[in-house]
N, C-alpha and C positions, 0 to 999 in steps of 0.2 A: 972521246965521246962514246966510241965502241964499248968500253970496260964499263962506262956508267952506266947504260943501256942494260947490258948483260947483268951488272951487277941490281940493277932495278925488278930485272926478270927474274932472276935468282930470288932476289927478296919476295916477290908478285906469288912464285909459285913455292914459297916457303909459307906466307900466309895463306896460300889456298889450302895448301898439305895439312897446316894447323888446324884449319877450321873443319877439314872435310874427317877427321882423325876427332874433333871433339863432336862433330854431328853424327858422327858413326857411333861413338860411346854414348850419346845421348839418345838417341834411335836403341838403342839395344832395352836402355833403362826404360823408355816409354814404354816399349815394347812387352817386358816385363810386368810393368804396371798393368796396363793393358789384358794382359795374360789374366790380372785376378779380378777382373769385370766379368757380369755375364754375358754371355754369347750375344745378345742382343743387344746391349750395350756396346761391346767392344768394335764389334764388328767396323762402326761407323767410324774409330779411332784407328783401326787398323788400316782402313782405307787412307787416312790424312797420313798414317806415319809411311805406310807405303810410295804416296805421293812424294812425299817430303826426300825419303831415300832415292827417289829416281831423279828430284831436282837435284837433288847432289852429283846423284852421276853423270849427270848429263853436261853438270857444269865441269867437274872435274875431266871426262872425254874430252870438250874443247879444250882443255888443252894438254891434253894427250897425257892424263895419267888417268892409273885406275884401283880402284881398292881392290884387294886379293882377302879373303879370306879363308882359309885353311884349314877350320873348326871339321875333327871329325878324320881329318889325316894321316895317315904313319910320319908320324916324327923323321925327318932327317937330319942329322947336326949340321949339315950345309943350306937348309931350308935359310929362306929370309926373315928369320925370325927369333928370338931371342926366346929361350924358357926358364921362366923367373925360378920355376921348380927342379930343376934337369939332375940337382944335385941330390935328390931325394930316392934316386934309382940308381940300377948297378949298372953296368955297363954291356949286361947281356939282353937287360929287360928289352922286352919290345912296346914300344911307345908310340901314343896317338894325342893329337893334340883334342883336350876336350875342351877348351874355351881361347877366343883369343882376348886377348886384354887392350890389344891396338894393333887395329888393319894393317898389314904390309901397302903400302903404296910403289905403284911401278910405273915408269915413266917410258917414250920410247927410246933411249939409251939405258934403260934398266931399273935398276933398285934404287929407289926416293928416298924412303923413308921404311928402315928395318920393324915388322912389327914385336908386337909382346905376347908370350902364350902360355897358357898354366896345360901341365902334360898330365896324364894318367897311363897307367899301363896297361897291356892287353893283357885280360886274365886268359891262361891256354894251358 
């Protein structure tokens, strides 16, 4: 009975992971959208998708995960994160991540769910 359990909470918090990982991609796109309205206009969508992104978190908190976002970092090759691009630079460059493509999720035992990120270099 313990392993079904477990094995049901396992499944529970793989679909919350799912959903919270396609509402973050879909929060970005709106957001975008959004972006090419006028100021007066946007404003009032900006408030819903704001809204909408703090019910997420607040669902995902209860049960103690959290999205990570990274956008804007020094790259580390031990980051939690995968870079679809990594192969496109030398191995001196120094590297920031300029978009992510899917939130890293971190649970309180750790890494959930690994995210995805497109790199650019630092120009210096």
């Amino acid at each position: 009975m313990t392993s079904e359990k477990s094995n049901d909470n396992e499944q529970l918090e793989r679909s919350l992971i799912d959903v919270a990982v396609e509402s973050w991609r879909f929060s970005r796109l709106f957001a975008r959208l959004v972006s090419k309205l006028d100021a007066g206009e946007g404003s009032r969508y900006v408030n819903q998708i704001r809204y909408f992104q703090k019910k997420v978190e607040e669902s995902l908190d209860a049960s103690g995960l959290k999205l990570v976002n990274v956008e804007g970092h020094q790259f580390d090759p031990g980051m939690a994160a995968s870079a679809i691009n990594i192969g496109d630079f030398g191995p001196d460059d120094v590297l920031v991540v300029e978009q992510m493509l899917e939130p890293i999720i971190m649970g309180p035992e750790g890494l959930r769910k690994q995210g995805t990120v497109m790199l650019r270099k630092v120009q210096g």
